[in-house]
N, C-alpha and C positions, 0 to 999 in steps of 0.2 A: 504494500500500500504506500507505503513510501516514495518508491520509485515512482509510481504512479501521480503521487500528489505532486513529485519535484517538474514531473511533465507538462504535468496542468499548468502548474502557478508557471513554467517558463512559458508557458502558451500564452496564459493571462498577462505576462507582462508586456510580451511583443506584442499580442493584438492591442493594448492600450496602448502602444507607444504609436503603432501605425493610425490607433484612433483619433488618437490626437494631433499627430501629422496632416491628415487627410482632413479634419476640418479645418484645419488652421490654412490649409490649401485653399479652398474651397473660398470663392468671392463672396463678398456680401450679396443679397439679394433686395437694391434698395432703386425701386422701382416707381416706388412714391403713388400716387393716385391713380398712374395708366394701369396699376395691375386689378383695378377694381373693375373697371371698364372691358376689360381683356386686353388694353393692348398692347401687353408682354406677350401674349403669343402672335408670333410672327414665323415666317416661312422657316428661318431657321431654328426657330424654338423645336421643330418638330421633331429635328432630327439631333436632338437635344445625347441620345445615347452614346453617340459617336466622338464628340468634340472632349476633351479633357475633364471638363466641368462633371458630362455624364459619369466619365470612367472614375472620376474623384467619391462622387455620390455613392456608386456601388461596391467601391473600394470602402466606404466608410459604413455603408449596412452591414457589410461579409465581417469587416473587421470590430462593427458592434453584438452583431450577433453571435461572435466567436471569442467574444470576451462574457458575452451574457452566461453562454453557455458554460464556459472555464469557472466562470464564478460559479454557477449552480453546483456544479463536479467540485470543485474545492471548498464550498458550504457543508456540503452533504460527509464527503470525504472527511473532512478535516473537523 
């Protein structure tokens, strides 16, 4: 169990550190009044998954949801 628990917490701590990388990446989103209206979406909004921004975003769910889970495994565990 040991072994196991040192695997976790080294997992919990890179995926926090890329957590917190990847937002701090990540632009502001300060759009002011046009995002009420809609007019932040625009032609290139669409293809939003492709550009840095998208790959930033899913870099930061994978890497929150793989700290989430570390922690649950190291609550339980530990």
């Amino acid at each position: 169990m040991a072994i196991l628990n040192g695997i976790v917490t080294v997992l919990l701590v890179i995926s926090a550190l890329i957590l917190i990388v990847t937002v701090l990446l990540q632009p502001g989103e300060s759009n002011g009044l046009g995002a009420i209206a809609g007019g932040a979406e625009t032609f290139f909004g669409k293809n939003k998954a492709k550009t840095m921004e998208g790959k930033l975003a899913l870099a930061t769910k994978v890497s929150a949801g793989v700290f989430i889970v570390c922690a649950l495994i190291v609550a339980v565990i530990g």
